[in-house]
C-alpha positions in Angstrom: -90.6 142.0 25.3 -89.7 143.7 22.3 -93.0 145.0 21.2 -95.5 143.5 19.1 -94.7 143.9 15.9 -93.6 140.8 13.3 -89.9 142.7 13.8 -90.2 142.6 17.7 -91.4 138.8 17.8 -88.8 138.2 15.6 -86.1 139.9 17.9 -87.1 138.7 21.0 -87.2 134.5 18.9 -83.7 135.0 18.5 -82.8 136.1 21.2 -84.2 133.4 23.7 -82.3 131.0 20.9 -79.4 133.2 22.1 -80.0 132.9 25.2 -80.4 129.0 25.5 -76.9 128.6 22.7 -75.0 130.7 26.0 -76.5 128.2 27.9 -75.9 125.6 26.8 -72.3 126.5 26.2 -71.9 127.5 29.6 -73.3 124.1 31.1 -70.9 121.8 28.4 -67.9 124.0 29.9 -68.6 123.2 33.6 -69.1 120.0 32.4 -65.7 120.0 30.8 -64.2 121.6 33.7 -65.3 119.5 36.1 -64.0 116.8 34.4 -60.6 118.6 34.1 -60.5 119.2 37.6 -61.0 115.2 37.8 -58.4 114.5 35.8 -56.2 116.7 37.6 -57.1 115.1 40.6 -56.5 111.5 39.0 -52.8 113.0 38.0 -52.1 114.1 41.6 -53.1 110.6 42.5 -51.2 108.7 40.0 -47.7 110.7 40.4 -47.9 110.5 44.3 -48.4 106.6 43.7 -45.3 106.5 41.2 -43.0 108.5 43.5 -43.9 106.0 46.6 -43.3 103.3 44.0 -40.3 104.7 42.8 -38.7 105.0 46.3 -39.4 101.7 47.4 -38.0 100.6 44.5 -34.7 102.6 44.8 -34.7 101.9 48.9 -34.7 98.0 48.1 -31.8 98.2 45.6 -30.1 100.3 47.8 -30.5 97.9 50.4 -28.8 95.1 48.0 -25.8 96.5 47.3 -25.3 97.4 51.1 -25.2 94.5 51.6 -23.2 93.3 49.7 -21.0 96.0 50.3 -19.0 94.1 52.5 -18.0 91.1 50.2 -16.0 94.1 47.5 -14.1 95.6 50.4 -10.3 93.7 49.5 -10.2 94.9 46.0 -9.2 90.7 45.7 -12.4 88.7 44.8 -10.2 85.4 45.0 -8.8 85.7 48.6 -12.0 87.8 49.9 -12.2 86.3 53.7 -16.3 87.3 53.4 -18.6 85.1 51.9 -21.6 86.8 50.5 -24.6 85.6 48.2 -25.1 87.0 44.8 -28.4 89.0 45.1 -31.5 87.6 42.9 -32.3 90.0 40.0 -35.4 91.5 41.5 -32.9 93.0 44.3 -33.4 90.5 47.2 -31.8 87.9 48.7 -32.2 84.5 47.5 
C-alpha cells in the first residue's frame, strides 16, 4: 500500500492498527449506545408505571375522604346525625 520499503511496511502496520483501534472504538460506542437507548427506554417504562401508580394511589384517598365527607358537615362531631366509619389506614373501608 505504501510502497515497499521497511518505512512503507512500517506505515501501512500502523495504520491497519489504526484502523482496527477506530474500530474497535466505534463498535464499544454502539454498544454503549444501544444500551443507553435501553436504558432510556427502561426509564420511560418505569416513570409511566409510577405515574399510573401514583394516581391510583391519590384516586383511592380521594375517594376516602369523600366519603367521609359527609360525617364533618355540622362543624359538631358530638351531635352529628351521620354515622360514618373511620377509614382503615391504607385508605379503604374497613
Amino acid at each position: 500500500m505504501f510502497g515497499g520499503s521497511w518505512a512503507g511496511r512500517d506505515l501501512d502496520f500502523q495504520t491497519m492498527r489504526a484502523y482496527e483501534h477506530v474500530r474497535t472504538a466505534i463498535d464499544e460506542l454502539v454498544t454503549g449506545l444501544q444500551g443507553y437507548g435501553a436504558n432510556i427506554r427502561k426509564f420511560a417504562r418505569d416513570m409511566e408505571d409510577t405515574d399510573t401508580g401514583a394516581g391510583t394511589s391519590l384516586t383511592t384517598r380521594r375517594q376516602a375522604i369523600e366519603n367521609v365527607e359527609g360525617c364533618t358537615t355540622t362543624g359538631d362531631f358530638h351531635d352529628n346525625p351521620n354515622v360514618c366509619e373511620v377509614p382503615s389506614s391504607d385508605g379503604g373501608d374497613n
